[in-house]
DRENSEVEX-506646 format. One record per residue (C-alpha): residue number from 1; residue in one letter; z, x, y. Coordinates in steps of 0.5 Angstrom, whole numbers, plus 500, padded with zeros to 3 digits. Layout:
// DRENSEVEX-506646
  pos  code    w    u    v
  NUM     A    Z    X    Y
...
// end
This chain:
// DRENSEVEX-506646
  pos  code    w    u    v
    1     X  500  500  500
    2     X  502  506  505
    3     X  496  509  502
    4     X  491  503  505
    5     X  496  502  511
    6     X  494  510  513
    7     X  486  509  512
    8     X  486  503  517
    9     X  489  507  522
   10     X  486  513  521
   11     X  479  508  522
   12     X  481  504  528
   13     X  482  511  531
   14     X  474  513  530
   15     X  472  507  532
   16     X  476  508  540
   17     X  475  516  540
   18     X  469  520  540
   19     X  470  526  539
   20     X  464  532  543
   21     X  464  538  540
   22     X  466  543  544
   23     X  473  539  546
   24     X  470  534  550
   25     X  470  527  550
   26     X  469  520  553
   27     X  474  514  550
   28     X  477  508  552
   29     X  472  505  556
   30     X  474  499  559
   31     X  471  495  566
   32     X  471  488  570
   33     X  467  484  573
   34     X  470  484  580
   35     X  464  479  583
   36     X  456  478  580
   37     X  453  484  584
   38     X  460  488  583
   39     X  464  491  577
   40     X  470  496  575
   41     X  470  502  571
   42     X  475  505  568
   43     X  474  511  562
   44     X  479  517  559
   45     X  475  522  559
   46     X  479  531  556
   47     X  475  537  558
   48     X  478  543  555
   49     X  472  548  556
   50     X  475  554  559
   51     X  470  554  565
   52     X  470  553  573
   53     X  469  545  573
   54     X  467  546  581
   55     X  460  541  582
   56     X  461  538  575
   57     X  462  529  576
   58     X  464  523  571
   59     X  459  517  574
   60     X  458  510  569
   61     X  451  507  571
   62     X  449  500  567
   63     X  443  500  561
   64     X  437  495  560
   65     X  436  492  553
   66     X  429  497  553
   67     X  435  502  553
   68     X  433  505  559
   69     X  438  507  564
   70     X  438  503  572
   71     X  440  507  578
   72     X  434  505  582
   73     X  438  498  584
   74     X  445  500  584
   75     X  450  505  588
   76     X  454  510  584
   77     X  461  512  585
   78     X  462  519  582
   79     X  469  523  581
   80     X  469  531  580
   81     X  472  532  572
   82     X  478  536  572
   83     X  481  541  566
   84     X  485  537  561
   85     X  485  529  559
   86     X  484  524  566
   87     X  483  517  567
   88     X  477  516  571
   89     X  475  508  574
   90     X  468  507  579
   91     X  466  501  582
   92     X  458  500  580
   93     X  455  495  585
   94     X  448  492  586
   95     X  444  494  592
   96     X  443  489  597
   97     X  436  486  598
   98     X  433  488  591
   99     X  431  483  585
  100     X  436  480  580
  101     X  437  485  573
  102     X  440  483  566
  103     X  444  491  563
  104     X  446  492  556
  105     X  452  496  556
  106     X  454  501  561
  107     X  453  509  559
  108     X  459  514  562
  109     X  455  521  563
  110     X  459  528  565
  111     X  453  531  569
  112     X  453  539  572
  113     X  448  540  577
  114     X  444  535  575
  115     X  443  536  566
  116     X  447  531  563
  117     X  454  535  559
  118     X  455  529  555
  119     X  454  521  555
  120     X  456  515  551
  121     X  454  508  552
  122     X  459  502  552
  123     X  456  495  550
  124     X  459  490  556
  125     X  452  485  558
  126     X  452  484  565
  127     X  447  479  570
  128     X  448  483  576
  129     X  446  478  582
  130     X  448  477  589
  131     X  452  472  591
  132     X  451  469  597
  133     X  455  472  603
  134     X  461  469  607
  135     X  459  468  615
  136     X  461  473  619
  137     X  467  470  624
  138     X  469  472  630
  139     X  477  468  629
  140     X  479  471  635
  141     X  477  475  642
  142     X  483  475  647
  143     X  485  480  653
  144     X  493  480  655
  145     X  490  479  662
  146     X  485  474  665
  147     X  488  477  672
  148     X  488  484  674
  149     X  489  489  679
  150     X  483  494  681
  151     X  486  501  677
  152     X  490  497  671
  153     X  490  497  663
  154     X  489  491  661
  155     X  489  491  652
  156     X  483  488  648
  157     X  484  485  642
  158     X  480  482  636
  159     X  480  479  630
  160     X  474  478  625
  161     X  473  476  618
  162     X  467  477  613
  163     X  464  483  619
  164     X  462  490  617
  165     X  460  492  623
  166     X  464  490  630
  167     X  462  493  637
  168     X  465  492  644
  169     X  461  492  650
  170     X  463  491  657
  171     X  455  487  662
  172     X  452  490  667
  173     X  454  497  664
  174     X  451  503  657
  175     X  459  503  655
  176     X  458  500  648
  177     X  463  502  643
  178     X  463  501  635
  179     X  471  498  634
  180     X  475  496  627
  181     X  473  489  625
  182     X  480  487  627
  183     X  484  491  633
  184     X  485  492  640
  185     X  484  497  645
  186     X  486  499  652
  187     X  481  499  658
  188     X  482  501  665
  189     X  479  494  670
  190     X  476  497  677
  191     X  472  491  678
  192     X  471  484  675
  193     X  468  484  669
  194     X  466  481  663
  195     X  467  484  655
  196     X  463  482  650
  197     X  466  482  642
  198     X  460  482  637
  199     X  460  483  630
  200     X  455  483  624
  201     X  455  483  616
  202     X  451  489  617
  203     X  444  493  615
  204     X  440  488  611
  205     X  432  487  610
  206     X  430  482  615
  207     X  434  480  622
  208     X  441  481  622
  209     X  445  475  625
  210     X  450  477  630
  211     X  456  472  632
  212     X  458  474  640
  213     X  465  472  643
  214     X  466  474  652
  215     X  472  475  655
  216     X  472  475  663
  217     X  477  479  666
  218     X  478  478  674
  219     X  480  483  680
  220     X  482  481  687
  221     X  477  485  691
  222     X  481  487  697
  223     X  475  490  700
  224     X  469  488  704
  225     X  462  487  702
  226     X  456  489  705
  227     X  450  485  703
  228     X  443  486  707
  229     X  442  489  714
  230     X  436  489  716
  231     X  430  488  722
  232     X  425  484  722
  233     X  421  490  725
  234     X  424  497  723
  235     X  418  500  728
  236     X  417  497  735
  237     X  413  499  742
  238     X  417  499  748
  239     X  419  492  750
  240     X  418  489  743
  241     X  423  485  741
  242     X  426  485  733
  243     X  430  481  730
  244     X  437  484  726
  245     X  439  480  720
  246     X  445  481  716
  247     X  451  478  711
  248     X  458  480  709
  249     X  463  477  705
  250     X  471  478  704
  251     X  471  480  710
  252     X  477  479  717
  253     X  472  483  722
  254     X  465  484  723
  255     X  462  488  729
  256     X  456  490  731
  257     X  456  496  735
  258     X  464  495  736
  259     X  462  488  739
  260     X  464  482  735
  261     X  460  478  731
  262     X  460  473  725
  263     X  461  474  719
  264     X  453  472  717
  265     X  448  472  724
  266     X  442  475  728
  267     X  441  478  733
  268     X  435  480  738
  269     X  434  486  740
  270     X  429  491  744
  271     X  431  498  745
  272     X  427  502  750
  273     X  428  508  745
  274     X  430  509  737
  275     X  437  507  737
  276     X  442  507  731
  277     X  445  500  730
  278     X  452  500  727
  279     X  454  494  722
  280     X  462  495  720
  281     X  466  491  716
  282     X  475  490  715
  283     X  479  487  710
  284     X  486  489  712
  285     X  486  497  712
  286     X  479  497  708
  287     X  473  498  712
  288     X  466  499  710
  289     X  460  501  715
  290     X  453  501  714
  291     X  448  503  719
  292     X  440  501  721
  293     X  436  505  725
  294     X  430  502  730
  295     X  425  506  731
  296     X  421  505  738
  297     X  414  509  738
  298     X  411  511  745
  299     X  405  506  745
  300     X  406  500  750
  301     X  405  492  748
  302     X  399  489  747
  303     X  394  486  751
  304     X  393  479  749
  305     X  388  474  751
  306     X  388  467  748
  307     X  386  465  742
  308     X  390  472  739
  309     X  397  472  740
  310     X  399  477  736
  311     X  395  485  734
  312     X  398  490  730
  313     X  396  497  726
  314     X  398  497  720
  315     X  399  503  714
  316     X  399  497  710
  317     X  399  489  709
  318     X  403  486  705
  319     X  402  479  702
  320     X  408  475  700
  321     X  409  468  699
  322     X  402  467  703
  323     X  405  471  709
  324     X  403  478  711
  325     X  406  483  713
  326     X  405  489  717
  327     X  407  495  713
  328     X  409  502  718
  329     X  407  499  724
  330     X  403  504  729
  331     X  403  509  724
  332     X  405  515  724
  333     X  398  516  722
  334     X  394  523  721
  335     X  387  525  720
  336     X  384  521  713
  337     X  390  515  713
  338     X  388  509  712
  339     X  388  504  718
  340     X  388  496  719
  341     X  389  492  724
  342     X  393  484  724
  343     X  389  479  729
  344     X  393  473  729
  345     X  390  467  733
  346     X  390  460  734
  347     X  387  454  739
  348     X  380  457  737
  349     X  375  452  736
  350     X  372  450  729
  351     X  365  452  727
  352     X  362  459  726
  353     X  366  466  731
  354     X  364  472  731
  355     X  369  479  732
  356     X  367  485  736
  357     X  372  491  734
  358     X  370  497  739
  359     X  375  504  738
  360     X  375  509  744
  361     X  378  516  745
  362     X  382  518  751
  363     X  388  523  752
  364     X  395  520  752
  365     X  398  517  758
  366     X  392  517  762
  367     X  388  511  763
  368     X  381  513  761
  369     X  377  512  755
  370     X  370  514  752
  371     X  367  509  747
  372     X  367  511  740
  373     X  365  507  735
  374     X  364  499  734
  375     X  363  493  728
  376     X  362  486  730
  377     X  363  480  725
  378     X  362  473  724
  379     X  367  468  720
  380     X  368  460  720
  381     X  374  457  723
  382     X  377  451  720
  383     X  382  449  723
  384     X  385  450  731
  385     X  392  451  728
  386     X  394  459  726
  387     X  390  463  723
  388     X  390  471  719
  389     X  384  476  720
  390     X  384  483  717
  391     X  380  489  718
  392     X  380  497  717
  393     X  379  501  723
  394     X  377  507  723
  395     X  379  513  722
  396     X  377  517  729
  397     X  382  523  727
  398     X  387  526  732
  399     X  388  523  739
  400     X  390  517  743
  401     X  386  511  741
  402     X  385  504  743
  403     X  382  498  740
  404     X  379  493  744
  405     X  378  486  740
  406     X  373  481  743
  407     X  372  474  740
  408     X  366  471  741
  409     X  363  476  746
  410     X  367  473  751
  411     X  370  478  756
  412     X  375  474  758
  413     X  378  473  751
  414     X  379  481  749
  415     X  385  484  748
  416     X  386  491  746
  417     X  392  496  743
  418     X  393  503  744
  419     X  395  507  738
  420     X  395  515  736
  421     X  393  519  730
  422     X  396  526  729
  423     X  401  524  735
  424     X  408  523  732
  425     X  410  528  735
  426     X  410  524  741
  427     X  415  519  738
  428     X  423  519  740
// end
């Protein structure tokens, strides 16, 4: 009995321990499902060779019923074999995104620098499949203050389920940070701001939904705030006037050139030479400045005759929201510039017109012109209300010049505008 007794033993040993030569062997298996695209190995494994075991690992991957070996559509965990007898455990997971596979049995390999020391296989069939994520959810996003003083710390904290990977941006700025999928951190409030928190289940085929959530942290300005300043004409000839424009908000004090003015206005003005305007702002002890020079060239106003009400000479039209501008009024034009000229005119009588346009040379200061060139041309006016005509001038290089504007050959309706080329040195 004792006899029996000892050879059943001795053959359930056999069966759970085999034994390599050369004192190594792989036994014990056993693993666990943890999900159907996940599960757990775990094996004995001794070594007992006398040698260096640096480089050498014990990796289990699962085998198809044709008996080959699928490492394409899994990831892999490896432990680094030790001297003596060790237990050693691996998740094997399938791959996102790859087809669905049905393994066999699950073979465990000692493997040194890629030739295989010794593999046994273990039956354990497996359909390995992935099941359908959990949504990623952003449980919560907080601030420990919705008001803070310009300078203070101000803590972010957060909370996500399902999320691998979670980021923190602050708007209007590059500050993104990658941050744990639950946390806090600390930031510094210099102005009014907005964080978002966004979080994804991370790199996948396909596009990858990202659920967001904002906090908004308030602070007090104290500080004045300077919108637009500017001049309806940043170029004049003497006694031409320009209109100033401007708007500031959180402010107890606005002056214009140290006068009193509101908070949102305009001004005319017409400087007889380049003048510098101060436009300053006070919010208790905080103070903003901001300054806007007009500049005056040397010329005298235009002579105008009806119908033309207005004449300039332009660098550069510009055309928006079908009102044109007058870009670089007077210049400072040399030698090859491009040059136009502005006629604004109403009351002209409906039908055909012509336009005579005639340049003369003549020294600055003096009333004395020779005639250079002259075009003429011919348009249909439609209407008696105000009308836009453009035209080049030419470039007659360096010296004073004057264009003469004749509308339908009447003497009595010519105006003219005095301009110079390689000049600006006459300019204040």
């Amino acid at each position: 009995m004792k006899s029996l007794l000892l050879t059943i033993l001795m053959s359930i040993t056999a069966m759970s321990f085999i034994q390599a030569q050369g004192g190594i062997s792989i036994h014990n298996f056993n693993a666990e499902n943890l999900s159907s695209s996940e599960i757990e190995v775990s094996v004995e494994y001794s070594f007992s060779r006398e040698v260096d075991t640096k480089g050498m690992v014990i990796r289990a991957f699962p085998v198809m019923a044709d008996g080959k070996a699928n490492y394409r559509d899994v990831l892999l965990e490896s432990h680094q074999i030790e001297v003596g007898n060790h237990n050693a455990s691996f998740k094997i997971s399938k791959k996102p995104g790859g087809k669905d596979f049905s393994s066999e049995s699950i073979k465990v390999c000692m493997i040194a620098n890629r030739s295989i020391i010794l593999c046994e296989a273990f039956p354990f069939p497996m359909t390995w499949s992935l099941a359908a994520a959990s949504p990623v959810e952003i449980i919560s996003f907080s601030t420990s203050k919705d008001f803070a003083e310009k300078g203070e710390t101000v803590t972010l904290s957060w909370e996500t389920e399902n999320a691998s990977k979670v980021s923190l941006l602050q708007k209007g700025t590059r500050a993104l940070f990658s941050v744990p999928t639950s946390g806090s951190k600390n930031v510094v409030i210099d102005k009014t701001s907005t964080y978002v928190l966004m979080a994804s289940a991370g790199s996948s085929k396909g596009p990858t939904k990202v659920e967001s959530k904002n906090v908004r942290i308030e602070v007090e300005n104290n500080e004045p705030v300077l919108g637009n300043f500017y001049a309806s004409r940043p170029t004049v000839r003497r006694g031409i006037a320009s209109k100033l424009l401007w708007d500031v908000y959180n402010a107890d004090k606005v002056t214009l050139n140290g006068e009193p003015v509101e908070a949102i206005g305009d001004k005319i003005v017409s400087p007889i030479r380049t003048t510098r305007y101060l436009l300053r702002a006070q919010k208790g002890d905080n103070v903003k400045e901001e300054f806007l020079s007009i500049y005056v060239t040397p010329f005298a106003p235009p002579k105008l005759s009806d119908p033309i009400y207005s004449l300039e000479i332009c660098k550069r039209i510009d055309t928006n929201n079908g009102y044109s501008r007058c870009i670089s009024s007077d210049g400072p034009f040399v030698t090859g510039d491009e040059i136009l000229v502005m006629v604004r005119l109403k009351g002209l009588p409906r039908g055909e017109s012509s336009i005579k346009r005639i340049t003369y040379r003549g020294l600055f200061g003096k009333d004395k012109w020779t005639k250079a060139h002259q075009e003429e041309s011919t348009f249909t006016n439609t209407s008696t209300g105000e009308r836009l005509l453009t035209f080049p001038v030419v470039n007659l290089g360096e010296g004073a010049k004057k264009l003469e504007i004749v509308i339908n050959g009447n003497k009595e309706s010519t105006s003219e505008i005095v301009y110079c080329v390689d000049c600006s040195r006459l300019w204040e």
